[in-house]
VMD Tcl script that draws the C-alpha trace (Angstrom):
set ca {
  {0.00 0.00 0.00}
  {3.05 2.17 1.38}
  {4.44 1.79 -2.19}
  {1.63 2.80 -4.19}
  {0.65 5.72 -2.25}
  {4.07 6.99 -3.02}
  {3.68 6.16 -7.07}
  {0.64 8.18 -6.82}
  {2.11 10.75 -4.97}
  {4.79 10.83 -7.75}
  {3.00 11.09 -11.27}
  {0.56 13.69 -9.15}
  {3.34 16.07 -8.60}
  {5.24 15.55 -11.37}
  {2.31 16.15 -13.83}
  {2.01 19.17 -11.83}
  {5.74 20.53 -12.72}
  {4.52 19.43 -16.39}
  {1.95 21.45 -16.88}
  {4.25 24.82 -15.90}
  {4.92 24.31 -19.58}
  {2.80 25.93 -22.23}
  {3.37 22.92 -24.37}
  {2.45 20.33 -22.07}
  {-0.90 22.22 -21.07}
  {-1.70 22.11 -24.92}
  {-0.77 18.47 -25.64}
  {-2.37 16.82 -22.18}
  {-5.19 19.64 -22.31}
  {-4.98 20.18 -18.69}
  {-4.17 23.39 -16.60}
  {-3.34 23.90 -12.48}
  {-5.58 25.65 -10.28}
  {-4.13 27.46 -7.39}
  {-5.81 28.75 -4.02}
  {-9.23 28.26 -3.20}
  {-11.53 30.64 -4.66}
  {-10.39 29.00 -8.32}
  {-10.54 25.61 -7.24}
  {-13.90 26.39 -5.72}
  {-15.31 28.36 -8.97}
  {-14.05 25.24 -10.93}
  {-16.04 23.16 -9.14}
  {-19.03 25.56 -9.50}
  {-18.36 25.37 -13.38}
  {-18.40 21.54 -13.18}
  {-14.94 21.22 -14.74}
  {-13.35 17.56 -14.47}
  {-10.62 16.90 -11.72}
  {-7.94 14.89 -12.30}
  {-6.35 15.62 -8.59}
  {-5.50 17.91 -6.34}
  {-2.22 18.27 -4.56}
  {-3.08 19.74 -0.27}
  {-0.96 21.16 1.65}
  {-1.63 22.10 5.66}
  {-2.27 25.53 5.31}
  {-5.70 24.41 3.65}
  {-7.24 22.91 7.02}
  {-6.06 26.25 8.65}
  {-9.21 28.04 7.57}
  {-12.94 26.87 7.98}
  {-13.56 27.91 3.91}
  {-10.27 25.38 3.21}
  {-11.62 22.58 5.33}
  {-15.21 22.56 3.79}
  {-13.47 22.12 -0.46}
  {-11.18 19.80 1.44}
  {-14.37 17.92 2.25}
  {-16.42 18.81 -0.98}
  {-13.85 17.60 -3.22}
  {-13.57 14.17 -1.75}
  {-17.81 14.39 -1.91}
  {-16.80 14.32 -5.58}
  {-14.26 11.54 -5.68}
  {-11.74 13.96 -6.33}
  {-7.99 12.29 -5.83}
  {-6.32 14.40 -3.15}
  {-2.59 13.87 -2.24}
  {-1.54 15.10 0.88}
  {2.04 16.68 0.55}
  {4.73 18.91 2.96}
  {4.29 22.90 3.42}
  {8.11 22.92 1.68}
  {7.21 20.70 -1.23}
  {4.37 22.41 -1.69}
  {5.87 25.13 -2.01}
  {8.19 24.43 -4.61}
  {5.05 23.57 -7.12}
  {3.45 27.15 -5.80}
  {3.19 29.77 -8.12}
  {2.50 32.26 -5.35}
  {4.67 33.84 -2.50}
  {2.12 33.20 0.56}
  {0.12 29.67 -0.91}
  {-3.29 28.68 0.27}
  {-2.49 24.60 0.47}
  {-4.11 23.92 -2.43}
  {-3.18 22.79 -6.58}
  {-5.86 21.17 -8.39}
  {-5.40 19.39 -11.75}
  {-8.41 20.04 -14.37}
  {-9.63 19.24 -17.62}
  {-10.70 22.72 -18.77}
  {-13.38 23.07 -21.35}
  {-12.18 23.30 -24.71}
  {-13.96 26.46 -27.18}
  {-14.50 26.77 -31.01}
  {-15.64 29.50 -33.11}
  {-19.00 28.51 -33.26}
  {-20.00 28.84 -29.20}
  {-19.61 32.17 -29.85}
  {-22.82 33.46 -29.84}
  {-24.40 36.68 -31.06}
  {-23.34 40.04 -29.48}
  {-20.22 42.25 -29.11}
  {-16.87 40.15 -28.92}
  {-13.23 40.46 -27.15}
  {-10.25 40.46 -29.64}
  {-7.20 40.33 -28.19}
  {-3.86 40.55 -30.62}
  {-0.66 39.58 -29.09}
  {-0.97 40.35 -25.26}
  {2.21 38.65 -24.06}
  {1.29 39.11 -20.35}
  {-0.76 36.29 -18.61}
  {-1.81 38.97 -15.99}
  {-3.23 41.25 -18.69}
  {-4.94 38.08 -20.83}
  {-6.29 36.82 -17.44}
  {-7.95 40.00 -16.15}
  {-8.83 41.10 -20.35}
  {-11.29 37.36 -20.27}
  {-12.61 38.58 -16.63}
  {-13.79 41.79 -17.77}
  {-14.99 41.17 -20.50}
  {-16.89 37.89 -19.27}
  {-18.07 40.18 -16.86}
  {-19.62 43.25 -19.03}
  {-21.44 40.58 -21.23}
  {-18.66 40.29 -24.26}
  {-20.05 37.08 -26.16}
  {-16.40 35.47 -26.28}
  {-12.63 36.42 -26.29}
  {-10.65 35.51 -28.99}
  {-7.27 35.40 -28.65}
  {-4.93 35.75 -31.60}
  {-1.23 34.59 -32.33}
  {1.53 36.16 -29.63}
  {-1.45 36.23 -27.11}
  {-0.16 34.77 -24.12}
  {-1.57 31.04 -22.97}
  {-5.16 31.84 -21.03}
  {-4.06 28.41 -19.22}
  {-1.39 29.99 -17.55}
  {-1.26 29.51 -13.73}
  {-1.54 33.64 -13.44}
  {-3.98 34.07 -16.24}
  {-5.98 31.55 -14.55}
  {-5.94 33.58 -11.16}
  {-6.29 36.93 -13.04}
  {-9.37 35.61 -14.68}
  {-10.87 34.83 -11.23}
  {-13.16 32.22 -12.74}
  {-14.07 33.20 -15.81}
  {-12.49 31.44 -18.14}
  {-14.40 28.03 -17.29}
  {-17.82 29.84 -17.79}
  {-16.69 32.92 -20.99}
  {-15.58 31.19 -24.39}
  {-12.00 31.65 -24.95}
  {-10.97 30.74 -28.49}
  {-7.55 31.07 -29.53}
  {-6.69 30.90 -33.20}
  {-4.53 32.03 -35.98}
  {-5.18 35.14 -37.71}
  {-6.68 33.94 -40.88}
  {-9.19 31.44 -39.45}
  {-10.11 34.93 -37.42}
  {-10.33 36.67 -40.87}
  {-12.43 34.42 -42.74}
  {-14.64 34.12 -39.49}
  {-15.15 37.67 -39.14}
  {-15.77 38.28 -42.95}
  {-18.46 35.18 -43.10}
  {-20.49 36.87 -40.20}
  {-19.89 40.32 -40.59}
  {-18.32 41.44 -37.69}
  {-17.58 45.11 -37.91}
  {-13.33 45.63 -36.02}
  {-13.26 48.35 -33.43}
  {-9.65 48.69 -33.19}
  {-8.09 50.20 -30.28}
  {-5.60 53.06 -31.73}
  {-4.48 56.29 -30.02}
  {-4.25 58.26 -32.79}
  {-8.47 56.80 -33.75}
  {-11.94 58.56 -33.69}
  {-12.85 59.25 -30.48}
  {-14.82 57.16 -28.81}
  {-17.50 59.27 -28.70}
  {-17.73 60.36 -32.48}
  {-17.46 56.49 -32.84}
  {-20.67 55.50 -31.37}
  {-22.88 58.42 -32.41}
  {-21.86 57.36 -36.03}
  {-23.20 53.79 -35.37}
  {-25.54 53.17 -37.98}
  {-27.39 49.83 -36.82}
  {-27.67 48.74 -33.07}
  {-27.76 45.11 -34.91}
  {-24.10 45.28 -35.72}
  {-21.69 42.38 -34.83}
  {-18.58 45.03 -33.23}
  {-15.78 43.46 -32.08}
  {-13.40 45.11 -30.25}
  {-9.92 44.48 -30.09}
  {-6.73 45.66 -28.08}
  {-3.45 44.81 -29.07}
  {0.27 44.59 -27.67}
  {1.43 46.21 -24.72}
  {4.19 48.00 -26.36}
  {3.54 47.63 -30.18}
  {-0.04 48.09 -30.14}
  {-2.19 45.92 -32.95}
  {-0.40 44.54 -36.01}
  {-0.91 46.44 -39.05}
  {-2.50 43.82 -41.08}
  {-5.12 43.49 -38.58}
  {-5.47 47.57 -38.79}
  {-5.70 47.76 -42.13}
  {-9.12 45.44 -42.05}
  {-10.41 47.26 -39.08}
  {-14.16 49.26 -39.64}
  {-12.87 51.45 -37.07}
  {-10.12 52.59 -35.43}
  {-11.39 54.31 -31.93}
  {-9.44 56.17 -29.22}
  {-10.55 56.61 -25.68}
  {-9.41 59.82 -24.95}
  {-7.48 60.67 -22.27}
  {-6.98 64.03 -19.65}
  {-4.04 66.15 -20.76}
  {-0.47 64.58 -19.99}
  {-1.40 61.16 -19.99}
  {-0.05 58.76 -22.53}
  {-2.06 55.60 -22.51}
  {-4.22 52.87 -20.11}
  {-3.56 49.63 -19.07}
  {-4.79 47.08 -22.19}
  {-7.52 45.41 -19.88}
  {-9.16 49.16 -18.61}
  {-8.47 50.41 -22.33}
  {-11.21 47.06 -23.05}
  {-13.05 47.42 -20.25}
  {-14.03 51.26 -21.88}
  {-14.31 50.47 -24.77}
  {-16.56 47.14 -24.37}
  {-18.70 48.68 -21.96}
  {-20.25 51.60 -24.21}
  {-20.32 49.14 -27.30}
  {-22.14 46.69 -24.47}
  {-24.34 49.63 -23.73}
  {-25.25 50.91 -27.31}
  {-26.73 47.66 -28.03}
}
mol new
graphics top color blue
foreach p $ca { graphics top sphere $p radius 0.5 }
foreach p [lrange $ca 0 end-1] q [lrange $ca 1 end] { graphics top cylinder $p $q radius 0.2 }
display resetview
């Protein structure tokens, strides 16, 4: 028994220091959870478990003892492991004693529904991608869609940036010309995010249909959207901004600019 308690211990862990790799996430189609409030909304979302790693900080808290218990009420495999072992699989400074292994749900182009979409063009930081999903999830966006450079919205810190939303809002990630074709077959009008743009403003009075498809997309933190993407943009808007300032953070530039497309409807 002694023996295979420590095999499973093994291939538990070690799948864990796997999937720290983009690659491996794509080819086993797994990603880590971390801390309870994402194990606990992956539960909600009914996501499969493949295990979950615990640690004794978890029973330190009444909120950790009770998914301790509701994720053995679901059969869930849980390996008990070392506060310094632990810790080396943590991706945060102060962990919560818990790592959860999950089969996330996998998107496609058509469970995107109808109504204003997320674009998102080469957003390298997980941080950015993760909170980018959560807001627009949030404000109603139909889907993201993440494009080529964008980084991996399985990422342990996308994951926690997304706070959830990423089991429950369709993330699609595909290459630019699938994107094209898509966009041309259902008409989807690009709202590009561009500094030098038409206000926002001037944007939205000039709507002409409340029935259009807009998507809106934000692009690289440093080198903005790609310029064959801006050259088949409908629009290219710009929030504008108090005197002296030079730019906002990609998710609150999306946020904006979601939220009175959202609200136009």
């Amino acid at each position: 028994m002694a023996s295979t308690r420590t095999r499973i211990a093994s291939n538990l862990q070690t799948t864990v220091r796997d999937l720290q790799r983009r690659k491996a996430r794509g080819r086993r189609g797994l990603a880590v959870l971390e801390g309870v409030r994402l194990v606990e909304e992956a539960l909600a979302a009914g996501l499969e478990f493949k295990g979950a790693l615990v640690a004794p900080e978890l029973a330190r808290t009444t909120r950790g003892q009770s998914l301790a218990a509701e994720l053995a009420s679901h059969a869930v495999a849980i390996e008990e492991v070392g506060s310094r072992a632990f810790a080396e699989l943590a991706g945060t400074e102060t962990p919560q004693g818990i790592l959860a292994i999950v089969q996330p749900r996998t998107w496609a182009l058509n469970d995107v529904t109808d109504g204003p979409l997320l674009v998102v063009d080469g957003v390298q930081d997980p941080g950015n991608v993760g909170t980018l999903i959560r807001t627009a999830h949030a404000l109603g966006a139909s889907a993201s869609l993440l494009l080529r450079g964008s980084a991996d919205p399985m990422n342990p810190k996308a994951l926690r940036a997304a706070m959830g939303a990423t089991f429950r809002h369709p993330v699609v990630q595909l290459d630019d010309g699938p994107f094209i074709a898509w966009g041309r077959e259902h008409g989807v009008l690009l709202w590009a995010a561009a500094a030098d743009g038409v206000p926002l403003p001037r944007a939205l009075e000039a709507r002409t249909s409340r029935k259009e498809l807009i998507a809106v997309m934000v692009g690289n933190e440093g080198a903005g959207i790609r310029p064959h993407l801006n050259e088949i943009a409908a629009q290219r808007v710009a929030i504008p901004l108090a005197r002296g300032a030079e730019s906002l953070n990609v998710a609150v530039a999306a946020g904006i600019l979601l939220y009175e497309v959202l609200r136009g409807r």
